[in-house]
Steps between C-alpha positions, in 0.01 A plus 500: 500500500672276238207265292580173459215462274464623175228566200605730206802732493432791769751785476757451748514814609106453623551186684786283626542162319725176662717401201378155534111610507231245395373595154153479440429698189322243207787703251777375697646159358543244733320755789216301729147529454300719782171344420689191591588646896334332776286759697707686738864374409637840410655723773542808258501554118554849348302493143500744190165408380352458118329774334242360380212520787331123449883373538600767770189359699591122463855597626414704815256205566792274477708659708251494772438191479868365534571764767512383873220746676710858576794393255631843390420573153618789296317512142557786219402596191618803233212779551370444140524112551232452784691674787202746523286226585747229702337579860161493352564161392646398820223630711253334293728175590433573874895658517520832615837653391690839556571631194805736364636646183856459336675568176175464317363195737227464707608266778254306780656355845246274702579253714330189235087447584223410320127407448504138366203521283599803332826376449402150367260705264798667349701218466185347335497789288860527323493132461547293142202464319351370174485737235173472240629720240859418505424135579772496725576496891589814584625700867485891556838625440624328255589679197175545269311249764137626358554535114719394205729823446457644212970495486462111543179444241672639201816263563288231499351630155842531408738218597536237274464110542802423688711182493734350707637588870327841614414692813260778611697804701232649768295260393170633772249260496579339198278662220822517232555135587182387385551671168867358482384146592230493231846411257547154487846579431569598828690236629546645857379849677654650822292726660695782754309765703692719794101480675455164687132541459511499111717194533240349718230623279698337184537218662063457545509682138740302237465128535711372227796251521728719266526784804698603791437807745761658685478726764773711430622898379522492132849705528696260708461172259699279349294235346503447138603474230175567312328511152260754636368755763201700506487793773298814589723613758387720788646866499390599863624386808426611864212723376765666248562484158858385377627392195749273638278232574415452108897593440572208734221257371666561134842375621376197660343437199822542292722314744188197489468463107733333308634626156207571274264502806209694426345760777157669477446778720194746550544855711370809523572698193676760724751278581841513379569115453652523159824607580567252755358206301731632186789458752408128561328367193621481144185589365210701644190586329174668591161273457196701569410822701188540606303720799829624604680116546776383269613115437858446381657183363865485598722184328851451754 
């Protein structure tokens, strides 16, 4: 059958998708919101679910939920990123599935059922929360949703009191903003994730006048000119790791600064960043290094 519904990117070639399918993915700009579904109102919905099993949980829950009582549903997951235990997960959801194997995916077909409690209890589970130690709110699948990463904590030791018009690139749930804000100089702050939960979280976590959050994919914006960005760009998407995503976060950030811009960057010391800032930037220089992380200060 053709789904009409949609969470994640699914292979094609493991499930049909209607060009015009409903996106309901939280790392889709401008996609819906499944927690937001009335109970029942799906007919179908074919979903590649998160790796990470507190998120994966929430999502299957979701989807549930939203679906309309034997609703097909198709879910699927690479082998090594929860596949192996997808119709566990189901069943303990009160959904028993048929499951197959493709081009390294574990795939489960049911016709969409549940066992409210349990699924309420998951959804319960992956839900935002307040953070103790970071002092934050925080939600299960966000990037570094339980602790300050160790990439991000040396930027902040790093960065310098900014002034002027600025903006945080993947900026989770707001940690480098705080640091950034703490400049009275700052005269304004936007604030872009590609997650619509960090956005939501940012918006519980940063309550100063100077800021704006966008929902939004770093790569696709044109929105300055500013004085200053600060970034720790992801380098893995769909489970993978690229280095296009930090490639494309560093030309946003060129095409966003004006002339004598400054951008401070922190990655893995593995990756090869340097050549494709020295492409963009008059003037790159390294900062620190430190437990395999590097900052770099890059003037347009």
């Amino acid at each position: 059958m053709t789904y009409t519904n949609l969470f994640g990117a699914p292979p094609p070639e493991l499930a049909e998708i209607a060009p015009d399918a409903r996106q309901f993915s939280p790392l889709s700009p401008d996609g819906e919101d499944l927690a937001a579904q009335p109970a029942g109102a799906l007919d179908n919905l074919a979903m590649l679910v998160p790796p990470g099993a507190i998120e994966r949980r929430r999502a299957l829950a979701l989807a549930l939920r939203a679906l309309a009582p034997g609703a097909p549903f198709i879910v699927m997951a690479p082998k090594d990123k929860g596949g192996g235990r997808l119709a566990r997960e189901l069943e303990e959801l009160g959904c028993a599935s048929v499951q197959s194997a493709k081009r390294h995916h574990r795939i489960c077909s049911a016709p969409a059922a549940g066992d409210a409690a349990a699924i309420e209890a998951a959804i319960h589970a992956g839900a935002p929360r307040f953070s103790e130690s970071l002092g934050l709110w925080t939600q299960p699948g966000v990037f570094s949703w339980d602790r300050i990463d160790p990439g991000s904590a040396l930027l902040m030791r790093h960065m310098p009191d900014f002034s002027g018009r600025g903006a945080d690139f993947g900026c989770g749930i707001g940690l480098i903003a705080h640091k950034i804000l703490a400049s009275v100089k700052v005269k304004s702050l936007l604030m872009v994730d590609i997650d619509r939960r960090a956005i939501e979280l940012c918006a519980r976590n940063v309550d100063d006048p100077r800021v704006a959050i966008l929902w939004a994919d770093v790569r696709a914006l044109n929105v300055g000119p500013f004085d200053f960005i600060a970034m720790n760009p992801p380098f893995h998407e769909a489970g993978r790791e690229t280095k296009e995503l930090g490639r494309g976060f560093i030309a946003s950030a060129a095409a966003n600064l004006r002339p004598g811009g400054q951008c401070w960057l922190v990655a893995n010391r593995h990756l090869p960043y340097e050549a494709a800032l020295e492409q963009k930037f008059r003037s790159v220089a390294p900062i620190a290094a430190e437990g395999g992380y590097k900052v770099i200060e890059a003037i347009k």
